[in-house]
C-alpha positions in Angstrom: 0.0 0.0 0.0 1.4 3.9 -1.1 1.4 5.6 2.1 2.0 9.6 2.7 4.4 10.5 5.5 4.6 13.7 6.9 5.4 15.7 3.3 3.5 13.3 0.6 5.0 10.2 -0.4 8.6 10.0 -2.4 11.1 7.0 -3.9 12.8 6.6 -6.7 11.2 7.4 -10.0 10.1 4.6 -12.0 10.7 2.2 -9.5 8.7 2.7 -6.2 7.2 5.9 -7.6 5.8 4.8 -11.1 3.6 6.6 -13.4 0.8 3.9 -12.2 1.2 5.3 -8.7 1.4 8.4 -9.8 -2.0 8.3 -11.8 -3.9 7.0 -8.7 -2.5 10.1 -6.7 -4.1 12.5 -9.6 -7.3 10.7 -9.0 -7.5 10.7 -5.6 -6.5 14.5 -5.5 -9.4 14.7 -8.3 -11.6 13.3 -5.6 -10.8 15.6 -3.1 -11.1 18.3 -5.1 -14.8 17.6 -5.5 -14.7 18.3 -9.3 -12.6 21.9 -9.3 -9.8 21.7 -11.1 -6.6 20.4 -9.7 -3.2 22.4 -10.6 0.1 20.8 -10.4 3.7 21.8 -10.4 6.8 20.2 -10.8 10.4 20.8 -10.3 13.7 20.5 -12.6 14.0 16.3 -12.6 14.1 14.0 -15.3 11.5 12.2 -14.1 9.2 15.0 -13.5 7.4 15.7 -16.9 6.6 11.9 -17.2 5.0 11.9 -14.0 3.0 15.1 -14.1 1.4 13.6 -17.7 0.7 10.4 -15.1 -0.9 12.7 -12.7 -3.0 14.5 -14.9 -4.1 11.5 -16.5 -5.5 10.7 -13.2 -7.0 13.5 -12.5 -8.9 14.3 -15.7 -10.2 10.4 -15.5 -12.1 11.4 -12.5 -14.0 14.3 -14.7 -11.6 17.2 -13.1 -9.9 19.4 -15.2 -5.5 19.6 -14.0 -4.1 23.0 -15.2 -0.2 22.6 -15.2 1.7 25.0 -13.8 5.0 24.0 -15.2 8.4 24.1 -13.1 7.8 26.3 -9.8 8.5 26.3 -6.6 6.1 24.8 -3.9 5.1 27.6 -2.2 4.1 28.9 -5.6 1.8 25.8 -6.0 0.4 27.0 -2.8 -0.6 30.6 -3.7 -2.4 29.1 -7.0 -4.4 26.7 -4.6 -4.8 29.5 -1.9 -6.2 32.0 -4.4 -7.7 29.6 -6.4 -9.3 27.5 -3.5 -8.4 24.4 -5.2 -6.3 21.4 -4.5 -2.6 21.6 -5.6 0.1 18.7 -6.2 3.2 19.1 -6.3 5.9 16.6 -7.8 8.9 17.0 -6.0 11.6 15.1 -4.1 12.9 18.3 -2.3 16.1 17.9 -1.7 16.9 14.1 -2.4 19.0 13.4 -5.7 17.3 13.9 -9.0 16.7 10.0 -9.7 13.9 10.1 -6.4 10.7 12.0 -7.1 7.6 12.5 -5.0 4.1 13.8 -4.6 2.2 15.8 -2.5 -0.7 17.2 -1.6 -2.2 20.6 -1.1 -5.9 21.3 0.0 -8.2 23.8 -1.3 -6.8 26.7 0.6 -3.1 26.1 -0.1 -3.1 23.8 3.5 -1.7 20.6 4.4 -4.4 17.4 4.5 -5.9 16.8 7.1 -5.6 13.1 8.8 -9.1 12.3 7.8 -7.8 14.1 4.0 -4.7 11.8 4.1 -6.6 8.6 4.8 -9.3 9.1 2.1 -6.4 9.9 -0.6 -4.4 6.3 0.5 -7.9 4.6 0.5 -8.3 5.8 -2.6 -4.9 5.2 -4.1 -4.7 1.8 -2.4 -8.7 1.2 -4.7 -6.6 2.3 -7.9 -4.0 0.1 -7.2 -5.5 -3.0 -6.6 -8.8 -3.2 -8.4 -9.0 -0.5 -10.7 -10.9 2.6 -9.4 -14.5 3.1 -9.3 -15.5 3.8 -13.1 -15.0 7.4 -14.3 -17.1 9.8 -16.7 -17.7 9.4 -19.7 -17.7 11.9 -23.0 -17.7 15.3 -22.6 -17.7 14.9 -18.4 -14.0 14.0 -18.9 -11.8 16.4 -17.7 -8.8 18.6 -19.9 -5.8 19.1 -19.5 -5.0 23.2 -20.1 -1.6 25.0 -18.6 -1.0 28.2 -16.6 1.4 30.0 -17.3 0.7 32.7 -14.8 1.8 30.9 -11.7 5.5 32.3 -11.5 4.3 35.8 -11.6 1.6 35.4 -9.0 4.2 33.8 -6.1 6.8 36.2 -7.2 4.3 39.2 -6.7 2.9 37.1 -3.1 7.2 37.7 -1.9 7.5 41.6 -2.9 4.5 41.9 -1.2 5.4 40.4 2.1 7.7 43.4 2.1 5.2 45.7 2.2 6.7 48.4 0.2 10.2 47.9 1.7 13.4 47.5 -0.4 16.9 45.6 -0.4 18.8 48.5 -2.6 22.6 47.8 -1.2 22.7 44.5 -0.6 24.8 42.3 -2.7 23.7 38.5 -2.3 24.6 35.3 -3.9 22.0 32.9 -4.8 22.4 29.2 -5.0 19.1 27.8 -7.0 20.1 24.2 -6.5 19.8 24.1 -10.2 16.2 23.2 -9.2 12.5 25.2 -9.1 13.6 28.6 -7.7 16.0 28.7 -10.9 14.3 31.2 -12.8 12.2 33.0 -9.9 14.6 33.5 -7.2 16.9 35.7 -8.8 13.9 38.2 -10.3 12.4 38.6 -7.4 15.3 39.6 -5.6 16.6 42.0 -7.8 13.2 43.4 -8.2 13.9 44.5 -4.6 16.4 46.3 -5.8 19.4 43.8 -4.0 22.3 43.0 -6.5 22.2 39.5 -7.1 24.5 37.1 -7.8 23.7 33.1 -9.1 25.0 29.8 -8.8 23.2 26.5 -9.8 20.9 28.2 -12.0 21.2 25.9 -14.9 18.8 23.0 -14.5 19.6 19.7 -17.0 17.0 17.0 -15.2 19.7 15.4 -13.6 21.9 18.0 -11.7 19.0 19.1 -9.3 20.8 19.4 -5.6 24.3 18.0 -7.0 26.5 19.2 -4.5 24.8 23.1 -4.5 21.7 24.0 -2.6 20.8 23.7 1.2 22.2 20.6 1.5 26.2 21.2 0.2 26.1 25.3 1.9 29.9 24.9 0.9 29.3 26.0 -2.6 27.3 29.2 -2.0 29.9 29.8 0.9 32.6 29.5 -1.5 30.8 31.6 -4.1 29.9 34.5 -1.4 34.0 34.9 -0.2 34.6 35.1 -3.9 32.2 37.6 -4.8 32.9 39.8 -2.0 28.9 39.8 -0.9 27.2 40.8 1.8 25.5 36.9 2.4 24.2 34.1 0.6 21.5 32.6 0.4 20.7 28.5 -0.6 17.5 26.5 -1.5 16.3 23.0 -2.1 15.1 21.3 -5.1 11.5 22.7 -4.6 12.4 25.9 -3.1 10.4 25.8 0.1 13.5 25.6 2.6 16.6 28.3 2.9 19.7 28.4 4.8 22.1 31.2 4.4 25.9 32.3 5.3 26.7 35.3 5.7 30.5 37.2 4.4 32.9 35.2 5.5 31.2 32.2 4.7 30.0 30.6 7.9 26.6 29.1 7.6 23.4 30.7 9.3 20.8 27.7 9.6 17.3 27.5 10.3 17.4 27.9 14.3 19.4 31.2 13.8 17.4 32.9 10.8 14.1 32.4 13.2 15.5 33.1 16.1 16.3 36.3 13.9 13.3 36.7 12.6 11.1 35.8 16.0 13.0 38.6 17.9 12.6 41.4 14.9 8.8 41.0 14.7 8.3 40.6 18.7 10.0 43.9 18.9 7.5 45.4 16.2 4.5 43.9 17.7 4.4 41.5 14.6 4.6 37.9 15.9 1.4 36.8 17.1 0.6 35.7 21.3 4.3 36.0 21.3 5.3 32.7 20.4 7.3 31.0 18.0 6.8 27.4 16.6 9.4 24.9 16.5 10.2 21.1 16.3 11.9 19.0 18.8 15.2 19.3 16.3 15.9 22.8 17.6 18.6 23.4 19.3 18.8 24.1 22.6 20.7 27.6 22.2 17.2 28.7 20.0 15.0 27.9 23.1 17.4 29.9 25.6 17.4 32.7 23.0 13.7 32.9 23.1 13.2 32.5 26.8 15.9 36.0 27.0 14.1 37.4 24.3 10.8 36.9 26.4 9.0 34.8 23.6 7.4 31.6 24.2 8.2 28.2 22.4 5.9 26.1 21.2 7.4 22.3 20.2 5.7 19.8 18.1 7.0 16.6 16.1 9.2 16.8 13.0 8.2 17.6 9.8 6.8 20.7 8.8 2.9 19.2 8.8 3.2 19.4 12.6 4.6 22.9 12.6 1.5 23.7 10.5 -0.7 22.4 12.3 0.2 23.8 15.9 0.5 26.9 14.3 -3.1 26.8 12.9 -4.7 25.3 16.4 -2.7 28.6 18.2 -3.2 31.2 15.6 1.2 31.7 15.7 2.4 33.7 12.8 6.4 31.9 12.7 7.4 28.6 12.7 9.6 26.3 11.2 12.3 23.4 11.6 15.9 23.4 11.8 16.6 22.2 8.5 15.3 25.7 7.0 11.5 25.3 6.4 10.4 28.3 7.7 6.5 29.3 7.7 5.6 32.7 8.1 1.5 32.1 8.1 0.8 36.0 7.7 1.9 35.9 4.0 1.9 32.0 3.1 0.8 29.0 3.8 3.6 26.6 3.7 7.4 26.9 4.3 8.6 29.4 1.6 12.6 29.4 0.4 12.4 32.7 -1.4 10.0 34.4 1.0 12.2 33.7 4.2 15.7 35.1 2.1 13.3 38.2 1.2 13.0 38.7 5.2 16.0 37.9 6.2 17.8 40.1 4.1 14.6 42.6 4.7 16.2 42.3 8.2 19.8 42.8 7.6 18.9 46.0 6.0 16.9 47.7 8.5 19.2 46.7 11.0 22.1 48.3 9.4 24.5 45.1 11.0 26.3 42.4 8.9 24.6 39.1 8.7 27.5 38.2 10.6 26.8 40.3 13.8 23.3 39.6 13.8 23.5 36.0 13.8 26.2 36.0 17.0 23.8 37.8 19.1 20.9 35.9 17.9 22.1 33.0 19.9 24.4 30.9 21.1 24.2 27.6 19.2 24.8 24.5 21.4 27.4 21.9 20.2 24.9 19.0 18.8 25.6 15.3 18.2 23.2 13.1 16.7 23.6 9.7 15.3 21.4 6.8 14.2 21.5 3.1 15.4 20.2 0.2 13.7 18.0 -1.9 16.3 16.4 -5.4 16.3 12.4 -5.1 16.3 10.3 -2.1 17.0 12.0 1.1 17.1 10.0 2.5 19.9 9.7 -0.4 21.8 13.7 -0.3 22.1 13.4 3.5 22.9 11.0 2.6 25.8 13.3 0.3 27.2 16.5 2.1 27.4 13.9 5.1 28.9 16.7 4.9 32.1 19.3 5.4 30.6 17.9 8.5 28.6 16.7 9.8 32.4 19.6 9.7 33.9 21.8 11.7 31.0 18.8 14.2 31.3 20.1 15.0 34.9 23.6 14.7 34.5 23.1 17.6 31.5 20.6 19.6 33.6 20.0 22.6 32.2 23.4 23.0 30.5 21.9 20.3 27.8 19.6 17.7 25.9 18.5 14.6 25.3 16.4 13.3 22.5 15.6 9.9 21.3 13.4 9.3 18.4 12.6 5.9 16.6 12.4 6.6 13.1 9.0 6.0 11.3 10.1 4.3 8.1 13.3 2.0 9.4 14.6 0.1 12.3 16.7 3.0 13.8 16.7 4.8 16.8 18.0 8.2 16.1 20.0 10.0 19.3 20.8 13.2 19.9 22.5 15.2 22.4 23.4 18.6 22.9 26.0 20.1 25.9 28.1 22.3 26.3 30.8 21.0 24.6 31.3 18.9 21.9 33.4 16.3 24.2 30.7 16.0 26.1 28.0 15.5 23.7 29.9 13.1 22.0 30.6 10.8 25.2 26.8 11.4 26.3 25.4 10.2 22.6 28.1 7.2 23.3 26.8 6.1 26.2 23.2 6.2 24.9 24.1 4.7 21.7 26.3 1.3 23.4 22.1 1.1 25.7 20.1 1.4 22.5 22.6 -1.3 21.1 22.4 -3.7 24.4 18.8 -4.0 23.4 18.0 -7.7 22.1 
């Protein structure tokens, strides 16, 4: 059975993720669009443009019409489905290498599904699979396939007008595109702001999509930013919805720092709603001492960016986001937005008048963090349950001055530990000790 995790569902193309699969996904999106059409955008793979004609297949079998979009970032999938109240798919792997694709779903509303919305589109998709699908229309009740070519425009125009009139005239930043969706919009935008830009990993082939550039290999726009003598730089993913940065001498500003950043700056202009700030349980320790200093409160949920979503929803928050760089800032979008967050940030750097640099060090002080994943024997969290001592007892030793995490992992045997301390020396002996328990467990 296809099942969605927390961000759709993703393998490699052709293989685990086949045009079949991908045809049941259009129809169950079809389905839960209740007969409006469905858009969907892709990003720079191979693989994409055969599964998008897969998707639509599936979508227009079910008597909806799917208007493609074309290559664009996520969050611009998002604004068409906001605006458009319609449901949006997205065919994406994010950052994985360009042979993976994956799928996922928007609601009407540009939203993430809803567990009962995630349930009817694997029940559906599971019915496709196996016997068929229910029969679809007939003659003129199937649905086209048209394009929209207007998509681009409308997210670019959604990030200038987060800024609300202001501009980033001064600033000279690099760009790193990943050589993926944010390829062609990225670099517009931002020197529509009026910042002089500078781009790397703008030249998509299908198969160089996050090949060694982009959020996940920072070295390349840190090289690129020393080089060019620039103020900061700024990397994306494959789709475009998650940013890290570094600033002029290279070093890398991650997602804890850019909303710690961000968190202070709109607390301090009455901006960030009930004071609070939503985070996962990846953040590092330094982010919540920063915010308790700061005197904003810290709301913690699960990973993946779904569960940021959703607390921030339930609590009516306007900033959250994970470590890795999804940020969400829910007064202007509805998912975590690449582009959007390197508009604020560098928004930021220029009012402030300080170097990325500067702002960054007094944003907060970033605990040394060790994490490492050990293969187990059975259930994941039954092992995690049983080695609940040993985690207790680190807890105390670190007190305040640290932290403890273990997490089973949802889709293999591995228990994934974490520790943060002072020092590296002693997050590394700490992680040890929990790592030789988790491994005594037979």
């Amino acid at each position: 059975m296809v099942r969605f995790g927390t961000d759709g569902v993703r393998g490699e193309a052709n293989v685990s993720l086949t045009p079949e699969v991908a045809l049941a996904v259009g129809r169950a999106a079809a389905r839960l669009a209740g007969g409006t059409p469905v858009c969907i955008g892709r990003d720079t793979r191979r693989s994409g443009a055969m599964l998008e004609a897969a998707v639509a297949a599936g979508v227009c079998a079910e008597g909806a019409d799917a208007v493609l979009l074309g290559v664009v970032p996520t969050p611009a999938v998002a604004v068409v489905a906001a605006e458009e109240r319609t449901v949006g798919i997205v065919i994406s792997a994010s950052h994985n290498p360009f042979a993976d694709n994956g799928l996922k779903l928007f609601a009407a509303g540009g939203r993430k599904l809803t567990d009962d919305e995630q349930a009817g589109v694997e029940a559906t998709i599971a019915e496709v699979l196996v016997v068929g699908g229910r029969p679809g229309p007939t003659g003129a009740a199937v649905g086209v396939v048209r394009t929209d070519d207007t998509a681009v425009a409308r997210y670019g125009e959604s990030v200038v007008r987060a800024l609300d009139g202001r501009r980033l005239d001064g600033l000279r930043i690099v760009v790193d595109c990943a050589h993926g969706a944010n390829s062609e919009v990225a670099p517009g935008v931002l020197r529509r702001l009026g910042a002089e830009v500078v781009v790397i990993a703008d030249a998509p082939d299908g198969t160089n999509i996050n090949r060694d550039v982009g959020s996940t290999h920072p070295e390349a726009l840190a090289a690129a930013v020393v080089d060019a003598g620039a103020d900061l730089g700024v990397a994306f993913d494959g789709d475009a919805d998650r940013l890290l940065a570094v600033d002029h001498g290279g070093r890398l500003v991650d997602g804890d720092t850019i909303m710690a950043l961000c968190a202070v700056d709109l607390h301090e202009r009455g901006a960030l709603r009930h004071g609070t700030v939503v985070v996962t349980v990846m953040s590092n320790l330094g982010f919540h001492h920063a915010m308790r200093d700061a005197g904003i409160e810290v709301v913690t949920t699960a990973v993946g960016d779904r569960y940021v979503l959703e607390a921030m929803q339930l609590g009516g928050f306007s900033l959250g986001g994970e470590q890795s760089g999804h940020l969400v800032f829910a007064d202007h979008a509805t998912t975590g937005d690449g582009l959007l967050s390197a508009a604020m940030l560098c928004d930021l750097v220029v009012r402030s008048g300080r170097p990325l640099a500067e702002l960054a060090d007094s944003a907060m002080v970033q605990l040394p963090q060790v994490l490492r994943n050990v293969r187990v024997e059975g259930v994941a969290t039954e092992v995690v349950d049983r080695v609940a001592d040993a985690v207790a007892s680190a807890t105390t030793a670190l007190g305040d001055r640290g932290r403890v995490l273990l997490r089973p992992s949802g889709t293999e045997p591995v228990v994934r530990v974490m520790v943060e301390a002072p020092t590296t020396a002693e997050a590394e002996s700490v992680a040890a000790d929990l790592v030789a328990a988790v491994e005594s467990v037979r």
